[in-house]
C-alpha positions in Angstrom: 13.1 -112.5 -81.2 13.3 -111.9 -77.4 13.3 -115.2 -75.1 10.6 -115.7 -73.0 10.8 -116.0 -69.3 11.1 -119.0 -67.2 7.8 -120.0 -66.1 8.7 -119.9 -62.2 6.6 -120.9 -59.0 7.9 -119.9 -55.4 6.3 -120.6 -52.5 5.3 -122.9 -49.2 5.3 -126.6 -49.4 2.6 -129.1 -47.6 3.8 -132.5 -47.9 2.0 -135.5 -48.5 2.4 -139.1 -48.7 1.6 -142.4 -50.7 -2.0 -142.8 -52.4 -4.1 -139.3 -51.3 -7.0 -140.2 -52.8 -9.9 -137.5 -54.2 -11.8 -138.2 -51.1 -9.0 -136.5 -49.0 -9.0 -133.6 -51.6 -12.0 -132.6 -51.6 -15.0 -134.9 -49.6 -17.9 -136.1 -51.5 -20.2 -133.5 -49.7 -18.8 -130.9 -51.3 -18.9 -131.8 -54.7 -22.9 -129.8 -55.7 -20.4 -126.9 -55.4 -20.6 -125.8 -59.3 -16.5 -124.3 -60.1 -17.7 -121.7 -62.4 -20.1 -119.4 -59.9 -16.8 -117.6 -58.4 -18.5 -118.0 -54.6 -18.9 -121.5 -54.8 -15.0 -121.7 -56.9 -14.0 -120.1 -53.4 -15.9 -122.7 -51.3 -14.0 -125.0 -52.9 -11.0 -124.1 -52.2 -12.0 -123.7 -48.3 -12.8 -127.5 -48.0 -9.5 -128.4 -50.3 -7.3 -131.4 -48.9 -10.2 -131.3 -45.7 -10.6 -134.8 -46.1 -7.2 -135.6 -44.6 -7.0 -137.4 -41.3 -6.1 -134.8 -38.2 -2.7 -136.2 -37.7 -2.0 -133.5 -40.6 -1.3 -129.4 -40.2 -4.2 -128.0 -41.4 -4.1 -126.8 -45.0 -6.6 -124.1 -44.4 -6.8 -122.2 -41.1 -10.4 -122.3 -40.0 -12.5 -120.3 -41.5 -10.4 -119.0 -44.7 -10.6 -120.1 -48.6 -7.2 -119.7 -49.4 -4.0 -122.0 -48.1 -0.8 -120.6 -47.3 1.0 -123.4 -49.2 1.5 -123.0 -53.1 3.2 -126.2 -53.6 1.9 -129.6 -53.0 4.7 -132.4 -52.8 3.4 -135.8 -52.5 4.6 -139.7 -52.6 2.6 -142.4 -55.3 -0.4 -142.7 -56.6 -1.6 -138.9 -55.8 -5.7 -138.3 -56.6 -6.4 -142.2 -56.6 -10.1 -143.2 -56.5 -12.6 -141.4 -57.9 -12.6 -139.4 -61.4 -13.7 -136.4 -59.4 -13.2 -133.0 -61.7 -13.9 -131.1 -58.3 -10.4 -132.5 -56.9 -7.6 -130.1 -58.9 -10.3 -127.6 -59.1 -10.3 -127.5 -55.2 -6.8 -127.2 -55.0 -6.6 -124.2 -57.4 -9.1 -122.7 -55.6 -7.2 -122.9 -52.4 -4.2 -121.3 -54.1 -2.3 -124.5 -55.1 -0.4 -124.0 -58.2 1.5 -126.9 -58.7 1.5 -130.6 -57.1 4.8 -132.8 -57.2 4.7 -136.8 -57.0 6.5 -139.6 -57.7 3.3 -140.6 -59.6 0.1 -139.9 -60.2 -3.8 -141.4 -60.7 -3.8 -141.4 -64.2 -7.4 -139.4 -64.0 -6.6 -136.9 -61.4 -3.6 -136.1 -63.8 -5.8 -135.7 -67.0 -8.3 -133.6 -64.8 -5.6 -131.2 -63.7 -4.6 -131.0 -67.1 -7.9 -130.6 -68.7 -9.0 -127.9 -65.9 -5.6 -125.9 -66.1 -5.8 -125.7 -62.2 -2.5 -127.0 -61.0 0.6 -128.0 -62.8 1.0 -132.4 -62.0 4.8 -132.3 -62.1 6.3 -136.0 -61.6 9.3 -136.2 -59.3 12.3 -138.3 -60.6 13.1 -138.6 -56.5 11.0 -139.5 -53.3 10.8 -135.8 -52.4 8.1 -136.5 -49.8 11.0 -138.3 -47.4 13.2 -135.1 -48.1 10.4 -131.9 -47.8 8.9 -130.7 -44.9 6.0 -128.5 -44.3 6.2 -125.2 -44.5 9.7 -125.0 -46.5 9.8 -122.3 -49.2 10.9 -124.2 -52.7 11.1 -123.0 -56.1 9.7 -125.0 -59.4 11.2 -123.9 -62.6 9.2 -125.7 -65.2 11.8 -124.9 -68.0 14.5 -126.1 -66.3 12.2 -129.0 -64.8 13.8 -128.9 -61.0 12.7 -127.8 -58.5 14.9 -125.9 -55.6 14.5 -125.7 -51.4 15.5 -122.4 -51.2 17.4 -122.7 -47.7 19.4 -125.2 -48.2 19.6 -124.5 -51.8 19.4 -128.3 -52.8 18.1 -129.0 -56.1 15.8 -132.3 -57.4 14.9 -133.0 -61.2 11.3 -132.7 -62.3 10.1 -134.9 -66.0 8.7 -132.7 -68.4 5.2 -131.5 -68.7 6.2 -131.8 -72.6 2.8 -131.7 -74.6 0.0 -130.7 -71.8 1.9 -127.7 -70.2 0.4 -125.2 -72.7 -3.0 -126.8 -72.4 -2.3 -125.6 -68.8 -1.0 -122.6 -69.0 -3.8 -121.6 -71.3 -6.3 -122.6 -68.9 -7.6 -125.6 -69.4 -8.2 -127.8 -72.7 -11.4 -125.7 -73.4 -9.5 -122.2 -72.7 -6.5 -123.9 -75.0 -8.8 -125.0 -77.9 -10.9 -121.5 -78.1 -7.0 -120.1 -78.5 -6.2 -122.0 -80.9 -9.6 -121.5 -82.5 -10.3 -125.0 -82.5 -14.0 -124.3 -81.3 -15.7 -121.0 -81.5 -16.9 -118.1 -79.0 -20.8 -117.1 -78.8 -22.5 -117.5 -82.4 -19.0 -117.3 -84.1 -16.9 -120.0 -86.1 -13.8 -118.6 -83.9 -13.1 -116.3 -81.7 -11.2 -113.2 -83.0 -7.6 -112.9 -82.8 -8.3 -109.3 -81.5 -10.2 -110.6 -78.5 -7.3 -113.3 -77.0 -5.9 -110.1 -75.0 -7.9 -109.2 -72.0 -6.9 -105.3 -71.6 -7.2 -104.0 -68.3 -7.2 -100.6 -66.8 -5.8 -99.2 -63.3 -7.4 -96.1 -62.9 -8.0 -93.4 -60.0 -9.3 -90.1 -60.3 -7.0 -89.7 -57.0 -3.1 -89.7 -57.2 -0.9 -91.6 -54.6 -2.8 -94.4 -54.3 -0.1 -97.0 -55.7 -1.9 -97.4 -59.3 1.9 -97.3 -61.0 3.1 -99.3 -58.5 0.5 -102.0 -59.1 0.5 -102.2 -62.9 4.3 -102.6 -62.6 4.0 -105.0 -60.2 1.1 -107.1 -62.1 2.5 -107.1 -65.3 5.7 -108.4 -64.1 3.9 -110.8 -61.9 2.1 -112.2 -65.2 5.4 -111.9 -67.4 6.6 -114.4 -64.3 3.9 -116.7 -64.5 4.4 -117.5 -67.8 1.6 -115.1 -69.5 2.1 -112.5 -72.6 1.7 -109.0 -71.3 2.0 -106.1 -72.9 2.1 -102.8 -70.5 0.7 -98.9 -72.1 2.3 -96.3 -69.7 -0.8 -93.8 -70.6 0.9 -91.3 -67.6 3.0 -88.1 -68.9 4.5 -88.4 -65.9 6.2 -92.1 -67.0 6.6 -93.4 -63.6 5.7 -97.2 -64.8 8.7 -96.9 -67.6 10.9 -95.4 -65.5 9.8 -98.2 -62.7 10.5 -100.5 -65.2 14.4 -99.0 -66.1 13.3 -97.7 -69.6 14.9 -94.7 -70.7 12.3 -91.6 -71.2 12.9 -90.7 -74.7 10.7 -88.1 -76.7 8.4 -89.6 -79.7 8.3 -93.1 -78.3 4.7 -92.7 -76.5 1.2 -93.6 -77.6 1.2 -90.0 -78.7 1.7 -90.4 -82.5 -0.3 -93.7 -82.4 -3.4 -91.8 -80.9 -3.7 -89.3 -83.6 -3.0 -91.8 -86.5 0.2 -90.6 -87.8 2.4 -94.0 -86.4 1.5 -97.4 -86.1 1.0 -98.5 -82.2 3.2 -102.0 -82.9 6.3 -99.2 -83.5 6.4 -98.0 -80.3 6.2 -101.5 -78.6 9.5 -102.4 -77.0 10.9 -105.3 -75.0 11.5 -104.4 -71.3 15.2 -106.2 -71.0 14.9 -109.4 -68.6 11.4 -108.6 -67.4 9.7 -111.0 -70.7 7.4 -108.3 -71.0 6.3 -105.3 -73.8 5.8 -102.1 -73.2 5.0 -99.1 -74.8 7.0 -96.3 -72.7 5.2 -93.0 -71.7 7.3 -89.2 -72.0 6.5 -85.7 -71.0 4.8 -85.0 -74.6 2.0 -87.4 -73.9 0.4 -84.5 -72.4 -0.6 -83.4 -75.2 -2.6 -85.8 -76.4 -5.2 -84.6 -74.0 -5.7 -81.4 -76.3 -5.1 -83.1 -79.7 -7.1 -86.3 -79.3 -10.3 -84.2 -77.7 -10.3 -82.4 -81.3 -9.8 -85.8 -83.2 -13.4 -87.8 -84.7 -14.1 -90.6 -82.4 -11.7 -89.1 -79.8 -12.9 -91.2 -77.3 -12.1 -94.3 -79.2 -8.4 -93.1 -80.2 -7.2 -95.9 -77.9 -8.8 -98.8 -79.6 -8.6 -98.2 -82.7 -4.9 -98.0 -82.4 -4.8 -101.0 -80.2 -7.1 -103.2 -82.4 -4.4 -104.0 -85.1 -1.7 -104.7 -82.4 -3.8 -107.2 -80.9 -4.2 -109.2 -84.7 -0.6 -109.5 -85.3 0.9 -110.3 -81.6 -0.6 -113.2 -79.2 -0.6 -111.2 -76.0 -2.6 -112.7 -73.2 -3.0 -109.2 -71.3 -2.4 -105.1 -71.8 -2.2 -103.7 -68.9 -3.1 -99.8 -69.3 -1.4 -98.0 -67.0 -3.4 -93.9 -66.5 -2.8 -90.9 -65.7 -4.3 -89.8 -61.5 -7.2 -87.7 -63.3 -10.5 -88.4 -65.4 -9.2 -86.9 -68.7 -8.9 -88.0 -72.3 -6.3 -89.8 -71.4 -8.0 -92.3 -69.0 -11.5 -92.4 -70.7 -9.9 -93.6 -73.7 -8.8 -96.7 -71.6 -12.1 -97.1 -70.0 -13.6 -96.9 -73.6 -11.0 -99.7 -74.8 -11.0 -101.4 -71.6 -12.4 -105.5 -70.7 -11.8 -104.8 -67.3 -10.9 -102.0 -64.4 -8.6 -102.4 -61.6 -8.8 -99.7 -59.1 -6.6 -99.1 -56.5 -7.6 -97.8 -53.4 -5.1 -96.5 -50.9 -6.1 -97.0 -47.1 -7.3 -93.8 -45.8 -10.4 -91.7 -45.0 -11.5 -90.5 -48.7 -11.5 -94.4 -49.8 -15.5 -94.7 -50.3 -15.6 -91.3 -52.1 -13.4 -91.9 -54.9 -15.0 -95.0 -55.1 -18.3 -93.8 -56.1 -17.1 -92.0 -58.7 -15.5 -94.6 -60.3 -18.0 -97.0 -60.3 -20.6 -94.2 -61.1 -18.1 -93.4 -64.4 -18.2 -97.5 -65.2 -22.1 -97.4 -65.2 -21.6 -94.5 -67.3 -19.6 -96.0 -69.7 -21.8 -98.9 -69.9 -25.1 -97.3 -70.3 -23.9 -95.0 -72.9 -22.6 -97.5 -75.3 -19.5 -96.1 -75.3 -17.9 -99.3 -73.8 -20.8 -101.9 -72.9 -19.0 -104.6 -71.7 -16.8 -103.0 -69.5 -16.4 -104.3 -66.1 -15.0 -103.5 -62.8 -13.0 -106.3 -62.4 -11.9 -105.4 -58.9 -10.5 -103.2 -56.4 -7.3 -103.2 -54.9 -6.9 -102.0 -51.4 -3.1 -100.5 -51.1 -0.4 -98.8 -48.6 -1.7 -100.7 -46.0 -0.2 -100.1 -42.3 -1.1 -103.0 -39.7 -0.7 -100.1 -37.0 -3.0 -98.1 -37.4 -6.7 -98.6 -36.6 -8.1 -96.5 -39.7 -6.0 -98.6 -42.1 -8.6 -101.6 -40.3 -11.7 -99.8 -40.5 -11.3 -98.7 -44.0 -10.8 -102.0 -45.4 -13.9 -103.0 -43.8 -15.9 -100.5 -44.7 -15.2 -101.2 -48.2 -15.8 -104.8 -48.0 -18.5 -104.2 -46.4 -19.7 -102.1 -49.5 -18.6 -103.8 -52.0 -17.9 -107.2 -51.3 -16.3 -109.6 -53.6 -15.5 -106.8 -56.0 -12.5 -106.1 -53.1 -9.4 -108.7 -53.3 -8.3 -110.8 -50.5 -5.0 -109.2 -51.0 -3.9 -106.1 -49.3 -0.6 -104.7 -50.1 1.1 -103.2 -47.4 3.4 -100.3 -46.8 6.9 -101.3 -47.6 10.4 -99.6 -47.9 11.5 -102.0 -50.6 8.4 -101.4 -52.4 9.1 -98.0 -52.6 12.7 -98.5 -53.3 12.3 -100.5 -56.3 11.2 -98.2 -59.1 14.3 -96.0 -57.9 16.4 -99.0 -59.3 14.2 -99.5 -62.3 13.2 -102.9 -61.4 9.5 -104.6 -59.9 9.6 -105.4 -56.5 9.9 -109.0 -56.6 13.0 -108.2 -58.9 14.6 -105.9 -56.4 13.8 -108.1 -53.0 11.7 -111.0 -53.7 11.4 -111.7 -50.1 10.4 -108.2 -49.2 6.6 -108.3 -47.9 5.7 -105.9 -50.6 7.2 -108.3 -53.1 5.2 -111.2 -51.6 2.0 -109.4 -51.5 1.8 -108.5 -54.9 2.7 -112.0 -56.5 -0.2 -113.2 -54.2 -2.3 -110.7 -55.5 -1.3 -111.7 -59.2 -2.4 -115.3 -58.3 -5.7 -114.0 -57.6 -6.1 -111.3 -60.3 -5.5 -114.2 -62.9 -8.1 -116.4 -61.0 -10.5 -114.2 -60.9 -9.9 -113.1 -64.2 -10.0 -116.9 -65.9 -13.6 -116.4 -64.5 -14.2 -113.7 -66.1 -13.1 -115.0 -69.3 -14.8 -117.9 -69.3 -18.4 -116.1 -68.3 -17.6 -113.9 -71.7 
């Protein structure tokens, strides 16, 4: 059995002192804010830590919802006073993922746990006397330390033990529907099936940076700890060769679409990444012919997929497709939870977005996959230079809104250099802005999808 991956968090530090209390995190004001409506989650994390007196940085610069810092180092007694929920909730909101004390209010710690917001790891130092803002640090929870990455200095961490899988699920509710300790809608438990949230990246348009991202996310999620399983669904097999697996004939999907393997034979371990995959080859291309003339051809994809997801415990698929709306692609949008797309940041944006949220409505309204939804859009090859690259990112938010993420991936040599090395960018350069941008946008993709889930 393949080891799993450290569960690693990299980022900024804010430092804080002796007894913050929940009235620093987040003021009383703002507690009719309800965390499960996903404008008012974002509110939340715009007035996180506001409470603080002004003889702090700011957290927040004015008029954003998300912090620049990840990590939260603190002195005693963090989230004293009182047993606000809204006070981790805030925190993760703003983009905190982990907070570490010396100790903690015992109720703030058994509301971070029960939330699954932010990970309250207990320093066996006073690391508040030793951090500054604005240092980069490292927590490795498996190793319990965690690492200022300039000087290189390491501190101990006590272990999570017991509630870090509680967190890492999601919260105790999120953890006990897992386990199938409680039940989903009118059900005694929810199906083993349905633990995976599959999601699609899908363009009708090529070079838009759809490999780039599913590489990218999965290993981002592999990184944070989660169980993904990637489906390279593209003859062309850029995501396995971006990933440094060998393109072999008869290991695709190919076989698996048309009934004569069994999908979980052509899963594979991708070598150090702590991910699956099931690697694409030239031959897939003619599954676009064969599956058309198969029964339920649409539904190839699923049915395939349906046993895989009863025997392993993934947490996401990630379905890689083909630039084109062919048999290919619609089988993922049949099979699909969700849909990523990818928009690079040029004059055509808007049009190829109407078609693919025309084809989601399509797929919805004719029952061939009803709960599909577009889960968000992804705007990509970004250039800071340019004033169309501005005005296109506008225009779509100004169409469609929330549906676009905050992130925005830019242009970036060693982006572009990675899958030449057969490695995801944060493995190639981790500092690279390319790197950076996508493990921000993993942050939000598995906020925004926890929401999701726990709408379903």
């Amino acid at each position: 059995m393949r080891k799993e991956k450290r569960r690693i968090i990299r980022g900024k530090v804010y430092v804080l002192g002796d007894n913050i209390d929940t009235d620093q995190i987040i003021p009383a004001q703002y507690l009719n804010l309800v965390p499960t409506i996903p404008e008012e989650y974002s509110k939340l994390g715009s007035y996180a830590l506001s409470g603080l007196p002004d003889t702090h940085a700011p957290f927040i610069a004015p008029g954003a919802s998300a912090s620049p810092y990840t990590i939260i180092v603190a002195g005693r007694n963090f989230g004293c006073g009182s047993s606000r929920e809204h006070a981790p909730v805030a925190l993760g909101a703003a983009g905190v993922e982990a907070v570490v004390a010396e100790s903690y209010a015992r109720i703030f710690f058994r509301n971070a746990v029960s939330t699954g917001e932010v990970f309250p790891c207990e320093s066996a130092e006073r690391l508040c006397e030793i951090f500054t803002t604005g240092m980069d640090a490292e927590i490795d929870l498996d190793a319990g330390r965690i690492v200022e990455e300039h000087s290189a200095s390491s501190f101990a961490l006590k272990p999570l033990g017991a509630v870090r899988p509680v967190i890492e699920a999601g919260g105790l509710f999120e953890y006990a529907r897992a386990a199938g300790m409680i039940g989903g809608k009118g059900s005694v438990a929810i199906p083993r099936e349905r633990r995976a949230r599959i999601v699609a990246l899908a363009n009708q348009k090529g070079g838009v940076g759809k490999t780039t991202t599913a590489v990218n996310l999965a290993a981002c999620l592999a990184d944070a700890g989660r169980r993904v399983l990637l489906i390279d669904l593209d003859p062309q097999a850029s995501a396995t060769s971006g990933l440094g697996v060998a393109k072999e004939a008869g290991t695709s999907v190919y076989k698996a679409l048309l009934g004569e393997v069994r999908m979980e034979d052509r899963i594979i371990p991708v070598p150090d990444r702590g991910l699956d995959m099931i690697p694409s080859e030239v031959d897939l291309a003619g599954a676009e012919v064969d599956v058309a003339r198969s029964d339920r051809y649409l539904h190839r994809l699923r049915d395939a997929l349906l046993p895989v997801l009863g025997s392993r415990d993934y947490d996401f698929v990630i379905l890689d497709c083909p630039p084109s709306l062919g048999i290919l692609t619609m089988n993922a949008l049949a099979t699909a939870d969700a849909l990523v797309i990818p928009v690079q940041c040029e004059y055509y944006a808007l049009e190829g977005l109407s078609i693919m949220t025309q084809l989601v409505q399509q797929m919805r309204s004719s029952g061939t996959n009803p709960d599909l939804e577009l889960e968000g859009i992804l705007m990509t090859m970004y250039d800071a230079r340019t004033n169309l690259a501005h005005q296109v990112v506008r225009e779509v938010r100004k169409h469609l809104g929330r549906l676009v993420y905050k992130t925005v991936i830019p242009r970036s040599v060693r982006l572009s250099e990675a899958p030449s090395h057969g490695l995801p960018a944060g493995a190639y350069d981790r500092h690279s802005t390319g790197a950076k941008a996508y493990y921000r946008f993993g942050k939000e993709f598995m906020k925004r999808s926890r929401h999701a889930r726990a709408k379903a």
